[in-house]
C-alpha positions, -999 to +999 in steps of 0.1 A: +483-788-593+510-761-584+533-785-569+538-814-598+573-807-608+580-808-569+562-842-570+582-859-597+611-848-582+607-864-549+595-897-560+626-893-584+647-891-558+633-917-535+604-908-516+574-937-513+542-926-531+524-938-498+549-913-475+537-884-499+503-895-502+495-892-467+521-862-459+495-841-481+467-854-468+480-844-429+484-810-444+450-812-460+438-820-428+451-793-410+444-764-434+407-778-434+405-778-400+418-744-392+393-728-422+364-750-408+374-733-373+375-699-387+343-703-407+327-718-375+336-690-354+324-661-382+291-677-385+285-678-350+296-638-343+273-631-377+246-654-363+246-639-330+247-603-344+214-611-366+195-638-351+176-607-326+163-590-353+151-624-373+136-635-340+116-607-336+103-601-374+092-637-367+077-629-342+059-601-353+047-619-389+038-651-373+032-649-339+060-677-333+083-675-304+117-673-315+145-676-289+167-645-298+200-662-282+224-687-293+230-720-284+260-737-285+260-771-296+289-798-300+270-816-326+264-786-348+307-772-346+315-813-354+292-812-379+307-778-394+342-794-392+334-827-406+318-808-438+351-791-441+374-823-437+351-838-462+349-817-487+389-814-487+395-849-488+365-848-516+383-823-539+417-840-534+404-874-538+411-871-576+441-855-577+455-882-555+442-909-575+456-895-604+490-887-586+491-921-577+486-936-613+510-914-636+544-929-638+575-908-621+586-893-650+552-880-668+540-869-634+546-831-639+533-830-678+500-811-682+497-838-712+498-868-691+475-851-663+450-845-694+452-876-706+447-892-668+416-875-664+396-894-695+383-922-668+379-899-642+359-881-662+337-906-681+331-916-638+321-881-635+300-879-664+283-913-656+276-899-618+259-865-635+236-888-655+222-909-628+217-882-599+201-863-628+176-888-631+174-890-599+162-855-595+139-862-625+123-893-606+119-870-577+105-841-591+077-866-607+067-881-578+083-869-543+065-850-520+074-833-485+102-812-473+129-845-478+119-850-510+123-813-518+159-811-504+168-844-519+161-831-555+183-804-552+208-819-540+206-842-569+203-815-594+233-796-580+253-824-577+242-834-612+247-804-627+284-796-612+299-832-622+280-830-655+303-795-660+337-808-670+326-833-697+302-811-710+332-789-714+354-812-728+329-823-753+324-786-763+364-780-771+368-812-788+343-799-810+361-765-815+391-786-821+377-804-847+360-774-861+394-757-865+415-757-897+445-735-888+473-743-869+470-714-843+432-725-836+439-760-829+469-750-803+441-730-785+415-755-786+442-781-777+459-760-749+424-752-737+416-784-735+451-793-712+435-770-688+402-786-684+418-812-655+429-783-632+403-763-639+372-782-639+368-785-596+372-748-597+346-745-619+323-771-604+329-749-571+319-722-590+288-730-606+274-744-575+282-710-557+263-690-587+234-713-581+234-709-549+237-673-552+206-674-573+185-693-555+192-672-523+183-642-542+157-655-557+143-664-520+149-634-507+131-613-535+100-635-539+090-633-504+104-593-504+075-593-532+045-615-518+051-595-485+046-562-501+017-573-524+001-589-488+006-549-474-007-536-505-041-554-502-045-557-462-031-520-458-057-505-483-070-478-467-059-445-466-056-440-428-058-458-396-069-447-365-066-464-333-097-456-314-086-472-278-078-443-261-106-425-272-134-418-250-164-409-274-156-431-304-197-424-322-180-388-323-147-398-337-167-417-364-190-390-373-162-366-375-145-388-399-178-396-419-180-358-427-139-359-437-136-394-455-155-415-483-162-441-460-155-448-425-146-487-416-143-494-381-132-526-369-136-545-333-123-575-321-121-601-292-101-624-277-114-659-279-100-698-278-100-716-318-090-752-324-070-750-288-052-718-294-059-680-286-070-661-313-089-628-323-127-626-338-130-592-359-159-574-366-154-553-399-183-530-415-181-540-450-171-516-476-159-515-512-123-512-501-125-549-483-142-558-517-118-542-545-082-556-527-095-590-509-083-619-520-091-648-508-076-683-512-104-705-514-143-686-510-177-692-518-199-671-547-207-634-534-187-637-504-185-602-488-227-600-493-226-634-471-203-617-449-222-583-446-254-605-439-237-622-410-239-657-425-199-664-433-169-658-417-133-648-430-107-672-414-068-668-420-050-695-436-031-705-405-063-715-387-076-732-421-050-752-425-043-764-387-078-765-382 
């Protein structure tokens, strides 16, 4: 966009369209893969720096064993560069197409840059439409992680080419809206923007919805985590009674001190293949008031308390 006038004035004086072509492509190439580098190498030092700590809250949540090192893989830093190449090449593709289609003269005229960008942009708009019903199909009737991943890819993808004609329909609008002279320049001039402006804005709006999503991520499972403590952590106190040597003492101290005493034992014991723990709770109005379960029959905790049910996680229910 910045270089237009330097454009012109090559092909003016000689230069083939092809030479040019592929000189900024070459350049492309090597700013793409020196950022893709870069970005390669920070994601690794942050990853490194980070992926103890996620390995071990892992670990401690779900009981899954995590490796808390690195590993470096040639498919994953080929796959990082090619995602950079690509989405160079991607965001120049049109530019090129368009440099490449402009006679000499017009080449460095916002106006004949606007006015190159119609098709492009009816292609654009045409694209939105069908990975938009795409995402629509999808969200009807896929199922499964693929699925999941596939409709948003088609709904940001749908969403960012859908940007720049939804744009340009909205300040043709204005334009027609406008009586004085002043408001049609802006609209107009506004307008004569739109072709340098609209990947920037595509780039944009997908790196607010990504933003969002992340965030929303990372607060919904900030909030199911702490309503999970707020109904398994109930009680007041906890006392861990393994290193006590008279526990019916501890627990008739505590019955003088407490509104109700709750003691829990467990054991270790082998469940559809895997280790596990069997509890033993006494059951009390606190397991009643902040339980809740998934799935459970009528009058539960009196099944439980008669010793003819059984709580099971939903790990266990689901695998098993």
């Amino acid at each position: 966009e910045q270089r237009r006038g330097v454009i012109r004035t090559l092909r003016a004086l000689g230069v083939p369209l092809r030479r040019l072509v592929v000189l900024m492509i070459a350049e492309l190439v090597v700013l793409a893969t020196l950022a893709g580098a870069l970005g390669i190498a920070l994601g690794y030092l942050i990853a490194a720096l980070l992926l103890p700590d996620v390995a071990a809250t892992i670990r401690g949540l779900y009981g899954a064993d995590v490796a808390g090192t690195l590993q470096i893989r040639p498919a994953w830093w080929l796959s990082g560069i090619a995602m950079a190449l690509g989405g160079a090449l991607l965001a120049a593709a049109s530019a090129l197409w368009r440099l490449a289609r402009i006679p000499v003269v017009a080449s460095a005229g916002g106006r004949a840059w606007a006015l190159g960008s119609g098709r492009t942009r009816t292609l654009q708009a045409a694209a939105a439409v069908v990975l938009l019903a795409a995402a629509g199909v999808l969200a009807v009737t896929g199922g499964g992680l693929a699925a999941g991943f596939a409709l948003l890819a088609c709904l940001l993808l749908g969403a960012a080419l859908a940007l720049p004609p939804c744009l340009a329909a909205i300040l043709r609008l204005g334009e027609a809206q406008a009586v004085r002279a002043m408001a049609q320049w802006f609209w107009a001039d506004t307008r004569q923007q739109l072709p340098g402006l609209g990947l920037a804005l595509m780039a944009l709006l997908l790196a607010m919805a990504a933003n969002v999503g992340v965030s929303t991520m990372v607060s919904s499972f900030r909030l199911t985590f702490v309503g999970f403590l707020d109904q398994r952590l109930s009680a007041e106190l906890y006392v861990d009674a393994d290193a006590v040597a008279d526990r019916a003492a501890l627990e008739r101290f505590l019955e003088a001190h407490a509104d109700a005493v709750l003691p829990i034992m467990s054991v270790e014991a082998t469940l559809a293949g895997l280790p596990a723990e069997i509890f033993g709770v006494r059951v009390g109005y606190t397991y009643r008031e902040n339980w809740r379960f998934l799935d459970a029959i009528p009058a539960v905790w009196d099944e439980i308390e008669a010793g003819r049910a059984v709580v099971i996680n939903e790990q266990l229910s689901r695998r098993a």
